[in-house]
PQR file with spaces between the fields and no chain letter, atoms N, CA, C, O and H, PARSE charges and radii, in Angstrom:
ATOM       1  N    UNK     1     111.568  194.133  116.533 -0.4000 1.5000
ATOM       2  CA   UNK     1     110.727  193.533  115.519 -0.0000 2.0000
ATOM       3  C    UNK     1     109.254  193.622  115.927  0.5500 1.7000
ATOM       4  O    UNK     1     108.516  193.888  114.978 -0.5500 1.4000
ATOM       5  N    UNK     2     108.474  193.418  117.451 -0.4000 1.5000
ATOM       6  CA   UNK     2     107.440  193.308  117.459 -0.0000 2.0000
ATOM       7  C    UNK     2     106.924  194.904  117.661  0.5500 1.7000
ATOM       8  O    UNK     2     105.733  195.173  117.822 -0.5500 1.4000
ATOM       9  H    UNK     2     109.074  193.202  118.222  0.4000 1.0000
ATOM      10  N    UNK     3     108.296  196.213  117.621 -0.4000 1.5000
ATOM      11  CA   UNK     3     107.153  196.887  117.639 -0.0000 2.0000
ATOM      12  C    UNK     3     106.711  197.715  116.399  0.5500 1.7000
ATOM      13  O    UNK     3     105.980  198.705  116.371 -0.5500 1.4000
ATOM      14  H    UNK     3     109.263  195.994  117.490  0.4000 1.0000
ATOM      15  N    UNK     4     107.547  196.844  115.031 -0.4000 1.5000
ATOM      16  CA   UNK     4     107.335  197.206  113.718 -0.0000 2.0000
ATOM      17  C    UNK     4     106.075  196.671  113.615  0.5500 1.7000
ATOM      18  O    UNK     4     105.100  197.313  113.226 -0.5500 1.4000
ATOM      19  H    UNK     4     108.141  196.040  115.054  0.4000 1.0000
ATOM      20  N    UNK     5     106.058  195.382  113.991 -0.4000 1.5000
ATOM      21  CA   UNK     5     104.195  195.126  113.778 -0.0000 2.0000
ATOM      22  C    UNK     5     103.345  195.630  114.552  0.5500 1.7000
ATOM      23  O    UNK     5     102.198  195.589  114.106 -0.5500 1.4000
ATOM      24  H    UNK     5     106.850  194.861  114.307  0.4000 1.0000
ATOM      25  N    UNK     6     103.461  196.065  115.485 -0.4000 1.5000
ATOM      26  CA   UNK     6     102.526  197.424  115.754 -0.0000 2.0000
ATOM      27  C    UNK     6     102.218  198.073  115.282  0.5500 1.7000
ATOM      28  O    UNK     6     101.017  198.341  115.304 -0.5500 1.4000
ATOM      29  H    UNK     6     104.393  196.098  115.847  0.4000 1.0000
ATOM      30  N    UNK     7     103.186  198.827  114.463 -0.4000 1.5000
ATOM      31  CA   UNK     7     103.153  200.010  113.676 -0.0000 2.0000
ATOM      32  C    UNK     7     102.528  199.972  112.437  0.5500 1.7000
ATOM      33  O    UNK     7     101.911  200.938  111.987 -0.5500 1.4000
ATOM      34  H    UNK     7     104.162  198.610  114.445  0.4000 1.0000
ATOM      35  N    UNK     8     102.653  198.901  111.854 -0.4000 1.5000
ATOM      36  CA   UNK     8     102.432  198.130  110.383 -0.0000 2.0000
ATOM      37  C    UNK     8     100.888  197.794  110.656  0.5500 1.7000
ATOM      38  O    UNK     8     100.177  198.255  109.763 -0.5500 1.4000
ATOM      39  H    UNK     8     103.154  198.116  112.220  0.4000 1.0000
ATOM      40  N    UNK     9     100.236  197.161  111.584 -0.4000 1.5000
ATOM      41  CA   UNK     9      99.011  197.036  112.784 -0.0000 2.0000
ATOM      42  C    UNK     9      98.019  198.000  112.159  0.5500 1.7000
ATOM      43  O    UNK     9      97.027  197.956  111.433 -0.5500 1.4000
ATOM      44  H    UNK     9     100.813  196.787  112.310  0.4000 1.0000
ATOM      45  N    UNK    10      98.768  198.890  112.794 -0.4000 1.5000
ATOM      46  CA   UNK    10      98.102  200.277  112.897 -0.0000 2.0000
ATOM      47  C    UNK    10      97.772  201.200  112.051  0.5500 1.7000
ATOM      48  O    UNK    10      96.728  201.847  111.973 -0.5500 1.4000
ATOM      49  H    UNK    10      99.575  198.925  113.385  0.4000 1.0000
ATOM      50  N    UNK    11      99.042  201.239  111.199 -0.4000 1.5000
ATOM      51  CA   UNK    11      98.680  201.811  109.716 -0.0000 2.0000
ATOM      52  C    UNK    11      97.766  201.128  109.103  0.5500 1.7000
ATOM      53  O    UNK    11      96.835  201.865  108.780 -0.5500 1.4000
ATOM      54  H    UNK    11      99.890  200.713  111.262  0.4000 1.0000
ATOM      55  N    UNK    12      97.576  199.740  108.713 -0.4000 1.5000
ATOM      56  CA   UNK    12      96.574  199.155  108.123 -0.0000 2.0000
ATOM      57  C    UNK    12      95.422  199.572  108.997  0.5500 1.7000
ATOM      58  O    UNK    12      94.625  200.109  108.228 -0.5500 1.4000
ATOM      59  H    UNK    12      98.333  199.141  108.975  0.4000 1.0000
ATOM      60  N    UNK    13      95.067  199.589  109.885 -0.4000 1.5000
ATOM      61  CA   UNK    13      93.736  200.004  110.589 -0.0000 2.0000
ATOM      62  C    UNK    13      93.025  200.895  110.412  0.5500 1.7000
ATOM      63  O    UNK    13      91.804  200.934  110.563 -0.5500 1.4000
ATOM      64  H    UNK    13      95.715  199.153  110.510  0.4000 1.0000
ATOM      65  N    UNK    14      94.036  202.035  109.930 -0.4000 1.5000
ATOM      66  CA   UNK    14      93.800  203.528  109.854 -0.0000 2.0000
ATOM      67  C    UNK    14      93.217  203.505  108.508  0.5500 1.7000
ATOM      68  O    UNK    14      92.074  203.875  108.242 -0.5500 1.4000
ATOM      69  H    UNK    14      95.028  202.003  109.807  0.4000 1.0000
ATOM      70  N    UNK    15      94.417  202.867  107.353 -0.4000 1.5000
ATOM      71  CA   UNK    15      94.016  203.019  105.684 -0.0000 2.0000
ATOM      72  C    UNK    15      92.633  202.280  105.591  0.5500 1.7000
ATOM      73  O    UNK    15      91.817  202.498  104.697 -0.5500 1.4000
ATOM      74  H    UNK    15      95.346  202.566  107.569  0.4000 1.0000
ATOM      75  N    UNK    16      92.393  201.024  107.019 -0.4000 1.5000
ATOM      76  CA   UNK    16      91.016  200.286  106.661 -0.0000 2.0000
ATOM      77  C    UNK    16      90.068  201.080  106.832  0.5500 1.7000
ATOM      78  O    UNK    16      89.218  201.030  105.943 -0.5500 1.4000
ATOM      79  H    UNK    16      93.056  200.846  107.746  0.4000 1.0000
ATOM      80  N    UNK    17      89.871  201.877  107.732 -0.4000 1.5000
ATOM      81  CA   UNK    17      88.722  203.138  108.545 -0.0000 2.0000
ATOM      82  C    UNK    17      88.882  203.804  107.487  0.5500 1.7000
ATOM      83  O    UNK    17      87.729  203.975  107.092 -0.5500 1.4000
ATOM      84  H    UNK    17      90.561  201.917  108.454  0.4000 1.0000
ATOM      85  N    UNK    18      89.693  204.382  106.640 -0.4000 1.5000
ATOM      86  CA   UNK    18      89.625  205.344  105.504 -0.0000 2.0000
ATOM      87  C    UNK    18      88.642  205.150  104.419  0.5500 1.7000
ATOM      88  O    UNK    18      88.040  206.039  103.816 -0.5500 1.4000
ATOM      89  H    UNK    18      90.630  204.243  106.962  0.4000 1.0000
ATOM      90  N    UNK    19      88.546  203.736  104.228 -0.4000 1.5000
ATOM      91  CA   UNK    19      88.414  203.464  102.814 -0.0000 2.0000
ATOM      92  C    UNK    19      86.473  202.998  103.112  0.5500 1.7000
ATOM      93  O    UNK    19      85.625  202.924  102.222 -0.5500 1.4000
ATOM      94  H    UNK    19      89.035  203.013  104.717  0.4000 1.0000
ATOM      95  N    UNK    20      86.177  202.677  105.121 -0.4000 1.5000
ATOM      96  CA   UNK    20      85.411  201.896  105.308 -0.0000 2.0000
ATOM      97  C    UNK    20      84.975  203.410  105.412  0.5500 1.7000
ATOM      98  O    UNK    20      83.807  203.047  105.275 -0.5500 1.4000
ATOM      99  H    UNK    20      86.865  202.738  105.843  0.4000 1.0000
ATOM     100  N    UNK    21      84.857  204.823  105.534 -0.4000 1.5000
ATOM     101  CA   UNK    21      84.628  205.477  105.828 -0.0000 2.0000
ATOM     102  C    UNK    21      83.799  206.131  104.547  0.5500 1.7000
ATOM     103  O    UNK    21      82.730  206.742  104.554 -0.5500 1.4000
ATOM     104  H    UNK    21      85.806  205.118  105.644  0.4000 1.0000
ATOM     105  N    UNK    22      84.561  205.829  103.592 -0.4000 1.5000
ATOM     106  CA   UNK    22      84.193  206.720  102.340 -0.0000 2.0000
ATOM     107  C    UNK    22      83.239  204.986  101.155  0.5500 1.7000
ATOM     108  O    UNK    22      83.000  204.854   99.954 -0.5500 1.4000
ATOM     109  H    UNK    22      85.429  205.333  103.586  0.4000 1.0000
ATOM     110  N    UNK    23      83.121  204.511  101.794 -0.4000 1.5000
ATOM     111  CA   UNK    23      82.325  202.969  101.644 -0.0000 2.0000
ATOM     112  C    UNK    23      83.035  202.712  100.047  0.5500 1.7000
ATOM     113  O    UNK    23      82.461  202.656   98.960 -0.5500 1.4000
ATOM     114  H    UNK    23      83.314  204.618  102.769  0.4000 1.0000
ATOM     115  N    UNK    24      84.536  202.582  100.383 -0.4000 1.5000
ATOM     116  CA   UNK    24      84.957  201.646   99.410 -0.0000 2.0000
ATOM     117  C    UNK    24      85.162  199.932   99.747  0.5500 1.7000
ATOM     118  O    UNK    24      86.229  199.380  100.018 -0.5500 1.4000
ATOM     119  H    UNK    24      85.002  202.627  101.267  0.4000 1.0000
ATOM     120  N    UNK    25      84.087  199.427   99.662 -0.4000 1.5000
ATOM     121  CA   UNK    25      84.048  197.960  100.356 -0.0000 2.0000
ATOM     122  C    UNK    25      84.570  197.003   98.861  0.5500 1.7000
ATOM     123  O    UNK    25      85.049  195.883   99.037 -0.5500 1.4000
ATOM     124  H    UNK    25      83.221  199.876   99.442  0.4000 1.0000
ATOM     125  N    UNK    26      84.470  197.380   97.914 -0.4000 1.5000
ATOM     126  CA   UNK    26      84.597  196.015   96.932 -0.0000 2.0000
ATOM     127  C    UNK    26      85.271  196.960   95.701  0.5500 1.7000
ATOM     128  O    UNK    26      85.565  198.141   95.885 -0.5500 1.4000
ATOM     129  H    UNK    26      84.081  198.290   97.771  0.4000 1.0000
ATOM     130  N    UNK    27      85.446  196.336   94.563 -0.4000 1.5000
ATOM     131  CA   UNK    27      86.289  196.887   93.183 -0.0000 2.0000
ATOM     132  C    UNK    27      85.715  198.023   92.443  0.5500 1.7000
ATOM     133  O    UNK    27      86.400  198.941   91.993 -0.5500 1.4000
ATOM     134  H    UNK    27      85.207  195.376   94.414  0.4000 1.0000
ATOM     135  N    UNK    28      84.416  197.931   92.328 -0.4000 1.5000
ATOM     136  CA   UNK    28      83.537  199.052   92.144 -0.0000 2.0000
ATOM     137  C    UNK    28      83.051  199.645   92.792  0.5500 1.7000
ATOM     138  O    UNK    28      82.270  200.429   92.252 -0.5500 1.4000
ATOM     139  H    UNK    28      83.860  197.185   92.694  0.4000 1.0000
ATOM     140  N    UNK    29      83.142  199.710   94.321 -0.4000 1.5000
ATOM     141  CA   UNK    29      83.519  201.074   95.073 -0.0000 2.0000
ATOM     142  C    UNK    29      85.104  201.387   95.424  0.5500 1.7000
ATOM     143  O    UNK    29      85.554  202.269   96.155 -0.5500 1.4000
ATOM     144  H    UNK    29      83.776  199.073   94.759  0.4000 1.0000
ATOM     145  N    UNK    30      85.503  200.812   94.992 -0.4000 1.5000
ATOM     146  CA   UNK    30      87.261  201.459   95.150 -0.0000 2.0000
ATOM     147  C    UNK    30      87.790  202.912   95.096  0.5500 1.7000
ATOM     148  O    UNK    30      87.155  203.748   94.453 -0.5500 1.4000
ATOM     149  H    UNK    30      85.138  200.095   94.398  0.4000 1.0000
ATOM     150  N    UNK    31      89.075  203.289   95.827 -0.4000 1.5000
ATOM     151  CA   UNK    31      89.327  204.693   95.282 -0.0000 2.0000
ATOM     152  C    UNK    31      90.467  204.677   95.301  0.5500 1.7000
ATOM     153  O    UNK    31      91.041  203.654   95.675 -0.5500 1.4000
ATOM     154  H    UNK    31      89.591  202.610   96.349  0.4000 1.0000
ATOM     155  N    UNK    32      91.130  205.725   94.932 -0.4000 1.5000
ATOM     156  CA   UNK    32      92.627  206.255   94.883 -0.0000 2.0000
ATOM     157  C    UNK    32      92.769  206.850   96.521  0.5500 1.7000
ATOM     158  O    UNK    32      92.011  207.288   97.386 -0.5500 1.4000
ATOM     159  H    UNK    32      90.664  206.556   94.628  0.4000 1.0000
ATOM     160  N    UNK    33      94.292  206.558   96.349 -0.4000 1.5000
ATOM     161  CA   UNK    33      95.227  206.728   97.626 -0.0000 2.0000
ATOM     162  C    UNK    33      94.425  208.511   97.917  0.5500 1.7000
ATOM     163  O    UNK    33      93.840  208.805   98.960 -0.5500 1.4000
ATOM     164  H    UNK    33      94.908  206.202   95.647  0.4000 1.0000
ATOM     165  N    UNK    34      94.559  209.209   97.044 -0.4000 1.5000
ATOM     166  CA   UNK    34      94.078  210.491   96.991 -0.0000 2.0000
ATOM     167  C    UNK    34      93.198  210.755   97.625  0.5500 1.7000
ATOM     168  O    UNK    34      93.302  211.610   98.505 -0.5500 1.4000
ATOM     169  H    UNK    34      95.034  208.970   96.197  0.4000 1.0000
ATOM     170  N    UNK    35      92.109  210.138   97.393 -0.4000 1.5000
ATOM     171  CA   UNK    35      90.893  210.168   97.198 -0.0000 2.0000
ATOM     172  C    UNK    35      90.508  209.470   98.822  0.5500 1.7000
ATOM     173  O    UNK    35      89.369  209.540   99.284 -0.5500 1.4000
ATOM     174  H    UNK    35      92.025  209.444   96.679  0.4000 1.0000
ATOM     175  N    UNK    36      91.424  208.943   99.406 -0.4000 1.5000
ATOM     176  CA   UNK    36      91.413  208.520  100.796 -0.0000 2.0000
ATOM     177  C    UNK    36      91.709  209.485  101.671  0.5500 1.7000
ATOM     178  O    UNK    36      91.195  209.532  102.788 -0.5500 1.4000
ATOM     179  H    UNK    36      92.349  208.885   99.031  0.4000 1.0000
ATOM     180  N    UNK    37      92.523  210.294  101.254 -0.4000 1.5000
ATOM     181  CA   UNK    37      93.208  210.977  102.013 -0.0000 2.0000
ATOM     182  C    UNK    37      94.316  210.417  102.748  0.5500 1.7000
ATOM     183  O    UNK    37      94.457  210.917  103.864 -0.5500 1.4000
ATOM     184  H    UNK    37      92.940  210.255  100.347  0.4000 1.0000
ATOM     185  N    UNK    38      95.490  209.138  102.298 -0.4000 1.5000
ATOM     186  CA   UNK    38      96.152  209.079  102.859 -0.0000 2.0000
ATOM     187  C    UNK    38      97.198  209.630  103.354  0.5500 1.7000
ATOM     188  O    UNK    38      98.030  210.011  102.531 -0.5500 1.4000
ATOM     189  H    UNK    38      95.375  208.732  101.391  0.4000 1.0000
ATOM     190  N    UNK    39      97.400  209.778  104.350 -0.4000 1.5000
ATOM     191  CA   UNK    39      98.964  210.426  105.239 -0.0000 2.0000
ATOM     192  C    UNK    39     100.065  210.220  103.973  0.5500 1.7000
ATOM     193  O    UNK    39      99.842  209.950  102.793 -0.5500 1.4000
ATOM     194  H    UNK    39      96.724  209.468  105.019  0.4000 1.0000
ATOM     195  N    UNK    40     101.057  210.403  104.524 -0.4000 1.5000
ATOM     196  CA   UNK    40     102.646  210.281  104.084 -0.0000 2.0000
ATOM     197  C    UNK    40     102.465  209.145  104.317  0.5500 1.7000
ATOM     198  O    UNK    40     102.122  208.462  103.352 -0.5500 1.4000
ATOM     199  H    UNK    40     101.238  210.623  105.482  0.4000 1.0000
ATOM     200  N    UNK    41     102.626  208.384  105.805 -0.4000 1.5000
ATOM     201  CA   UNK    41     102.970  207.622  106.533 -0.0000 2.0000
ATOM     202  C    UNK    41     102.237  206.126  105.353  0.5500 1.7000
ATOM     203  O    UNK    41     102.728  205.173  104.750 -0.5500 1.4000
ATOM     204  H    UNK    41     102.906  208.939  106.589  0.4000 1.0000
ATOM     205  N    UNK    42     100.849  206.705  105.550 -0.4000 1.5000
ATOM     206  CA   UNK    42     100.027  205.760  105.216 -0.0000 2.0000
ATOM     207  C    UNK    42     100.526  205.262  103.459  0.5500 1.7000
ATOM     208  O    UNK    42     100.541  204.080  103.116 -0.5500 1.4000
ATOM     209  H    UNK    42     100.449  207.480  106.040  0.4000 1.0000
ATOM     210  N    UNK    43     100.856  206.278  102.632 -0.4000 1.5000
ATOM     211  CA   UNK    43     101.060  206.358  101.627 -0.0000 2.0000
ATOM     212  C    UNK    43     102.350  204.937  101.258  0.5500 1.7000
ATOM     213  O    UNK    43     102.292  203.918  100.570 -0.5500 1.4000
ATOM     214  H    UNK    43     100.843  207.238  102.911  0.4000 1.0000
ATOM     215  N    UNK    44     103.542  205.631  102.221 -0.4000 1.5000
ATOM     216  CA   UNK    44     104.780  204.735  102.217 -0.0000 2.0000
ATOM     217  C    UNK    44     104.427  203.486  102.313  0.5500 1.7000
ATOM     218  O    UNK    44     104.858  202.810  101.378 -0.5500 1.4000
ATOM     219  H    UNK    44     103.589  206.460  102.780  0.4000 1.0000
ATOM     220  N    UNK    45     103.750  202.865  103.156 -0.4000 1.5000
ATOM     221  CA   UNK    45     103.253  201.524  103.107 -0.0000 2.0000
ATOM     222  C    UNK    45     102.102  200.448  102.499  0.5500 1.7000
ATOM     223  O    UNK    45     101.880  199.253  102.695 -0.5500 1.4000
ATOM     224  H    UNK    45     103.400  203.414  103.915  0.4000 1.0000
ATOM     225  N    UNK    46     101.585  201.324  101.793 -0.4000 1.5000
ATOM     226  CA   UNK    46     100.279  200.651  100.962 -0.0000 2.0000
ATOM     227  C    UNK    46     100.883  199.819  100.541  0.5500 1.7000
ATOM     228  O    UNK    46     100.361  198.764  100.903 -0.5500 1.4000
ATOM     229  H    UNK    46     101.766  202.295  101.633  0.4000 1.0000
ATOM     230  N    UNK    47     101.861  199.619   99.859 -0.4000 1.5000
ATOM     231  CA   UNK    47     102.021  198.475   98.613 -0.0000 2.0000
ATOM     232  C    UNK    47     102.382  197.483   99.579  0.5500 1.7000
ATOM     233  O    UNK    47     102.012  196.324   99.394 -0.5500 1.4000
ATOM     234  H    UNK    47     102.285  200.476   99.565  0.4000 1.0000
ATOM     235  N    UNK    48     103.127  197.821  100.688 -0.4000 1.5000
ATOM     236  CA   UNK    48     103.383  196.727  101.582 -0.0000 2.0000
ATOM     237  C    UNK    48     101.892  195.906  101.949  0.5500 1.7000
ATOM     238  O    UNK    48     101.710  194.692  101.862 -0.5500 1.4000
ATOM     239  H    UNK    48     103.427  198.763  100.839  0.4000 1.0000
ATOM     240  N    UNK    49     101.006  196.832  102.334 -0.4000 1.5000
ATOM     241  CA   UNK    49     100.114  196.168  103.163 -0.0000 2.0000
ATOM     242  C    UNK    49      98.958  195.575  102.029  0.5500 1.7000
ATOM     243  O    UNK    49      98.297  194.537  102.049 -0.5500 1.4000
ATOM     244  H    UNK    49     101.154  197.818  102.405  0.4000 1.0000
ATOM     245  N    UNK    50      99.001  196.482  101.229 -0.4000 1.5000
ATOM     246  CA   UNK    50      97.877  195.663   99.985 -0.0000 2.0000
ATOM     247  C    UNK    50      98.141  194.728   98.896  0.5500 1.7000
ATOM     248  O    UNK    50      99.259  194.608   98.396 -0.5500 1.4000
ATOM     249  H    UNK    50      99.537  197.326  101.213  0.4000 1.0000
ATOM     250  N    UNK    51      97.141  194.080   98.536 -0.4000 1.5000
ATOM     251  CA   UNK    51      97.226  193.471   97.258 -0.0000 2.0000
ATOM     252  C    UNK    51      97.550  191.941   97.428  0.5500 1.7000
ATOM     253  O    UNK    51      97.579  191.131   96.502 -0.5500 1.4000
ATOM     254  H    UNK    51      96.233  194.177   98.942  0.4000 1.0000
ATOM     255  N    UNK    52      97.832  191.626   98.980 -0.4000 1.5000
ATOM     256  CA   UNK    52      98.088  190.238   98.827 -0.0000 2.0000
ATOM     257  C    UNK    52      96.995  189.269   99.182  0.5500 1.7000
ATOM     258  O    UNK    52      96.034  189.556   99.897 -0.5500 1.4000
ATOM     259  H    UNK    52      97.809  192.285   99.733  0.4000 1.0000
ATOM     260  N    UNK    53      97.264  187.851   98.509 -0.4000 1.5000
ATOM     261  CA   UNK    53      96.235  186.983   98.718 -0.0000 2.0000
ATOM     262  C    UNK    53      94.739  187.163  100.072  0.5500 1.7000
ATOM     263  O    UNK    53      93.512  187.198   99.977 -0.5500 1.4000
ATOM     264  H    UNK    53      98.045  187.618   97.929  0.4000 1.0000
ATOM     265  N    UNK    54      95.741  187.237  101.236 -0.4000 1.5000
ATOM     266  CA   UNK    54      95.257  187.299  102.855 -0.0000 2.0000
ATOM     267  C    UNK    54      94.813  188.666  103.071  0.5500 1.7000
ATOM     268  O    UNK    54      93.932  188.789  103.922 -0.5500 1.4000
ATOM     269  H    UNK    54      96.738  187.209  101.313  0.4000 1.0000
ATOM     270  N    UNK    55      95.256  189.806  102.450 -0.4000 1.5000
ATOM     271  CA   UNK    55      95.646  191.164  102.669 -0.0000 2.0000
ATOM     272  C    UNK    55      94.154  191.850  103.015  0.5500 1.7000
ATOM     273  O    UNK    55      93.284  191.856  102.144 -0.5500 1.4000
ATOM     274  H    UNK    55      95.972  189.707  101.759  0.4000 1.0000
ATOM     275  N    UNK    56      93.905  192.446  104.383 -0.4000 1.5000
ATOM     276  CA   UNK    56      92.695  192.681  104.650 -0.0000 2.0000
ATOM     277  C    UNK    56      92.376  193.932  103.788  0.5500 1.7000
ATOM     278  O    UNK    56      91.415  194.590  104.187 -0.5500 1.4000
ATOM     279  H    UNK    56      94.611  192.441  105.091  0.4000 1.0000
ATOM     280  N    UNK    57      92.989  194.358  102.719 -0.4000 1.5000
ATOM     281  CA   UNK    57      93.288  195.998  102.234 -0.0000 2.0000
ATOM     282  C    UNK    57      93.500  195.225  100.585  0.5500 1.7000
ATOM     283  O    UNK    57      94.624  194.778  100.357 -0.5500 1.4000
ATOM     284  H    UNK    57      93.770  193.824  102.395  0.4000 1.0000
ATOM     285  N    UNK    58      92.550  195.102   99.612 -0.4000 1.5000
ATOM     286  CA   UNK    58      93.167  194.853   98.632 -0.0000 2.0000
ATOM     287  C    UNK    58      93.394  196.462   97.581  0.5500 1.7000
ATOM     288  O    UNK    58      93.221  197.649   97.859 -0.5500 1.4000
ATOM     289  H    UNK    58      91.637  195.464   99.797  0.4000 1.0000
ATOM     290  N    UNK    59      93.860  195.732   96.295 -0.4000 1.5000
ATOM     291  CA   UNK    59      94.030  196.443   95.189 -0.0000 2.0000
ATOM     292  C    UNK    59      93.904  196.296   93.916  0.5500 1.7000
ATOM     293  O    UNK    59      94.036  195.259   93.264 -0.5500 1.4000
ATOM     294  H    UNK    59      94.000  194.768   96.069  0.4000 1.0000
ATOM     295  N    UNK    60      93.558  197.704   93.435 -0.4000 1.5000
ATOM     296  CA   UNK    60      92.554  196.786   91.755 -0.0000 2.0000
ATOM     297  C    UNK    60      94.276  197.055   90.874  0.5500 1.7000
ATOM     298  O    UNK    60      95.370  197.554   91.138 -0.5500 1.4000
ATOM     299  H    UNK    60      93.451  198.546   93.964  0.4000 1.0000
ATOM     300  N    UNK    61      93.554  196.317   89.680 -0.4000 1.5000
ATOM     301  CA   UNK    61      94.715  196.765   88.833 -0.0000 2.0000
ATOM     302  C    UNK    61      94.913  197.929   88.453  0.5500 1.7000
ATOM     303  O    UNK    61      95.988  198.303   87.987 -0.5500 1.4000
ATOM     304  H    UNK    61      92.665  195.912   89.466  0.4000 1.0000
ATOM     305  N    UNK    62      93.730  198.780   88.628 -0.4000 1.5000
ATOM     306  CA   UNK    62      94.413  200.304   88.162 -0.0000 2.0000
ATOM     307  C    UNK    62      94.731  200.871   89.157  0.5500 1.7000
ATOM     308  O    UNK    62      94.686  202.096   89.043 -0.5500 1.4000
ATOM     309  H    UNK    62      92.857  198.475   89.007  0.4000 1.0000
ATOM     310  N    UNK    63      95.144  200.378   90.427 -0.4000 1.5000
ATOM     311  CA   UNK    63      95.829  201.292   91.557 -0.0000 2.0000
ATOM     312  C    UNK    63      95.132  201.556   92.706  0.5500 1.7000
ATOM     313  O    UNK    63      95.618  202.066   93.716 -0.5500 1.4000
ATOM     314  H    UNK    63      95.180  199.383   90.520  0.4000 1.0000
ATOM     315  N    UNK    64      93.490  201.057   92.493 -0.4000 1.5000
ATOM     316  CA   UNK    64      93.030  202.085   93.616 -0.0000 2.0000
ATOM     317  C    UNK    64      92.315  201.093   94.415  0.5500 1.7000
ATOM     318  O    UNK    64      91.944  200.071   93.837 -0.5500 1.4000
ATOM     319  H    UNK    64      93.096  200.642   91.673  0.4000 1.0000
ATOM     320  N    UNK    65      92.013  201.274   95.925 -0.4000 1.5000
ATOM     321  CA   UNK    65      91.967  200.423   97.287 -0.0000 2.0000
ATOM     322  C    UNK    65      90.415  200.286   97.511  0.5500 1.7000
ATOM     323  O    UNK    65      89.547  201.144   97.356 -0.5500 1.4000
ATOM     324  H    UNK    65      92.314  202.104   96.395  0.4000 1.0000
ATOM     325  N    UNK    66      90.277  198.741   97.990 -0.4000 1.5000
ATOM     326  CA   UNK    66      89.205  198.910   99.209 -0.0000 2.0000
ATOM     327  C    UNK    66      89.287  197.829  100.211  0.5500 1.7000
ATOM     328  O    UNK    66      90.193  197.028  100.442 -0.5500 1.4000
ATOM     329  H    UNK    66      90.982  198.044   98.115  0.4000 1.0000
ATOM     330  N    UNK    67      88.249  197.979  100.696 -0.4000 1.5000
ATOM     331  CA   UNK    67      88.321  197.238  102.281 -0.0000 2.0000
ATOM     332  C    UNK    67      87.051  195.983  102.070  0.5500 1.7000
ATOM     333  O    UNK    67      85.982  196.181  102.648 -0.5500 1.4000
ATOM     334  H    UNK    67      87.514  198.630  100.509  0.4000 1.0000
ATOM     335  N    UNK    68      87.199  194.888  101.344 -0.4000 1.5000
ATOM     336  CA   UNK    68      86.092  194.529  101.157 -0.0000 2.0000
ATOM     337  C    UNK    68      85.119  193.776  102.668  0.5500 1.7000
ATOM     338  O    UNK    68      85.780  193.537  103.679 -0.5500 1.4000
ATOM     339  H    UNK    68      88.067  194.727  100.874  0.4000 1.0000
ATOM     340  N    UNK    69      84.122  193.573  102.669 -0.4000 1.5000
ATOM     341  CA   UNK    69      83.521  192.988  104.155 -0.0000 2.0000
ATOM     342  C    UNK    69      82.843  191.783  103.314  0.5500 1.7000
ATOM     343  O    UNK    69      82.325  191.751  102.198 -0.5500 1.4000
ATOM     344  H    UNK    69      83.586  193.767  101.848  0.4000 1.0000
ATOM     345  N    UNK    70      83.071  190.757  104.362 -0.4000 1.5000
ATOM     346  CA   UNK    70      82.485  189.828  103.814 -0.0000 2.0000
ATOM     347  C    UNK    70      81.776  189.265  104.630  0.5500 1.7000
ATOM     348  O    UNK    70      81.923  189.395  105.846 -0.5500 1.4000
ATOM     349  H    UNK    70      83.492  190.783  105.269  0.4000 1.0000
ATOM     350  N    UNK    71      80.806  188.480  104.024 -0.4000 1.5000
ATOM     351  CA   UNK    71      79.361  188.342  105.180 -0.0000 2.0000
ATOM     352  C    UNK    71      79.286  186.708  105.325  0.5500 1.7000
ATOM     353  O    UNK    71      78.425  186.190  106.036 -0.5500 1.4000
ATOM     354  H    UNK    71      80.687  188.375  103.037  0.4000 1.0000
């Protein structure tokens, strides 16, 4: 079990650097999974890792991600 959250860890880290990379920080800089360039890997788990209340990775309603920073 703890070394699924590693893994789960890590993927979110990666999709966060993706999105912090291409400066999707808030709803109107958002992008598609595409448009990130996510992996396979990364792909399989988005829905897991986004969209929730806490979720450092949210999601708009039309599908597409960012990493918001908050100050």
């Amino acid at each position: 079990m703890e070394t699924s959250s590693v893994i789960v860890f890590g993927i979110e880290a990666n999709i966060k650097s993706k999105l912090l990379s291409m400066g999707a920080t808030s709803i109107e800089k958002a992008v598609t999974s595409r448009q990130a360039r996510f992996s396979y890997q990364e792909e399989s788990w988005i829905s897991y890792i986004a969209g929730g209340m806490f979720a450092i990775i949210k999601k708009t309603k039309d599908g597409r991600f960012y990493a918001p920073i908050y100050h």
